[in-house]
N, C-alpha and C positions, 0 to 999 in steps of 0.2 A: 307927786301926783300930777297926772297930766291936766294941764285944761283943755278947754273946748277949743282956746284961741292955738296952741299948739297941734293938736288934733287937725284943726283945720290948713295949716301949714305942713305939717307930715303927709298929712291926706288929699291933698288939694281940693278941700271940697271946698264950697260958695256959702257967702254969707246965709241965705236963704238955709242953705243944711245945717250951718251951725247952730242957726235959731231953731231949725225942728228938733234939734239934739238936745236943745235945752228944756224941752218938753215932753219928749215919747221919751220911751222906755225900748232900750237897744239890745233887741235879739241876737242871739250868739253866732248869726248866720251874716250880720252887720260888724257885728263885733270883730270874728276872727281877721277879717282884709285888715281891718286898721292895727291890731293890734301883731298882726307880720309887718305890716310896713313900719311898724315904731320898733320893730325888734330888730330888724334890719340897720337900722340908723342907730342903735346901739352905743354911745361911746365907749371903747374900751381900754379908756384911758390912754396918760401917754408915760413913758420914763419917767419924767418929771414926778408926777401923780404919785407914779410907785414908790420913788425914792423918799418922797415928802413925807407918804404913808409909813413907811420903814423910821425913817428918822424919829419920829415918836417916840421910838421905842431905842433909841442911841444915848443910853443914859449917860455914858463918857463923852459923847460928842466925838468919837473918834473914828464914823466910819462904820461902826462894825455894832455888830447884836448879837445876844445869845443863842446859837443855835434851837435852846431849848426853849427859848422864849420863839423863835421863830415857828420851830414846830406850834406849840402851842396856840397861837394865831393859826395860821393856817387850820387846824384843825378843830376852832373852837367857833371861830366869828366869820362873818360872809358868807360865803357860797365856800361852804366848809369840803375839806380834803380827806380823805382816808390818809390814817397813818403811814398808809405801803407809800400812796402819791409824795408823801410827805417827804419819808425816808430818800426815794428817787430822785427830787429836787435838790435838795440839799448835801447829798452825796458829795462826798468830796473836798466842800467847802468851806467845811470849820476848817480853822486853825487850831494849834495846840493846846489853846486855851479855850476848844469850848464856840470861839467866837467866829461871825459870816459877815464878810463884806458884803453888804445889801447891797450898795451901787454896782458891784460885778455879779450878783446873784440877778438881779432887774434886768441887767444889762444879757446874761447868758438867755435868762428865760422869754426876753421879748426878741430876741434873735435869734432861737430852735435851735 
């Protein structure tokens, strides 16, 4: 959740406005400008993040995850995927066993 004090750094608005914010009741016509400028500033992550995120799920420690665990994320938690998107991504990538180097899968998908 955001605060007033980020709001006010996102937005560059003056102490004075953040004190009125913490009082009135912010119409949708207020609302929208700030809530583009915070969607803009967006972080989206970085490799690092991805790879951390992935490793979780590296029960051998060795690099690699079940593709079928892979789908399964993708398709269950977050800003969830369609199974086609799914199939697309990962195309290719298992080995014979089933398993996906996450570190070259991060590494394909955050370079197009």
């Amino acid at each position: 959740m955001l605060t007033t004090h980020l709001f006010s750094e996102q937005c560059d608005f003056t102490e004075d406005q953040t004190a009125e914010m913490n009082v009135k009741v912010l119409d949708f016509e207020h609302f929208l400008p700030m809530l583009q400028t915070v969607a803009k500033n967006k972080d989206q992550g970085t490799y690092e993040d991805y790879v951390e995120g992935l490793r979780v799920f590296d029960k051998e420690g060795n690099g690699t995850v079940m593709g079928a665990e892979i789908r399964h994320v993708l398709v269950t938690l977050g800003e969830k995927m369609t199974e086609e998107e799914v199939e697309m991504l990962v195309a290719g990538h298992e080995d014979s066993n089933g398993c996906i180097n996450y570190e070259e899968l991060v590494r394909m998908v955050l370079n197009g």
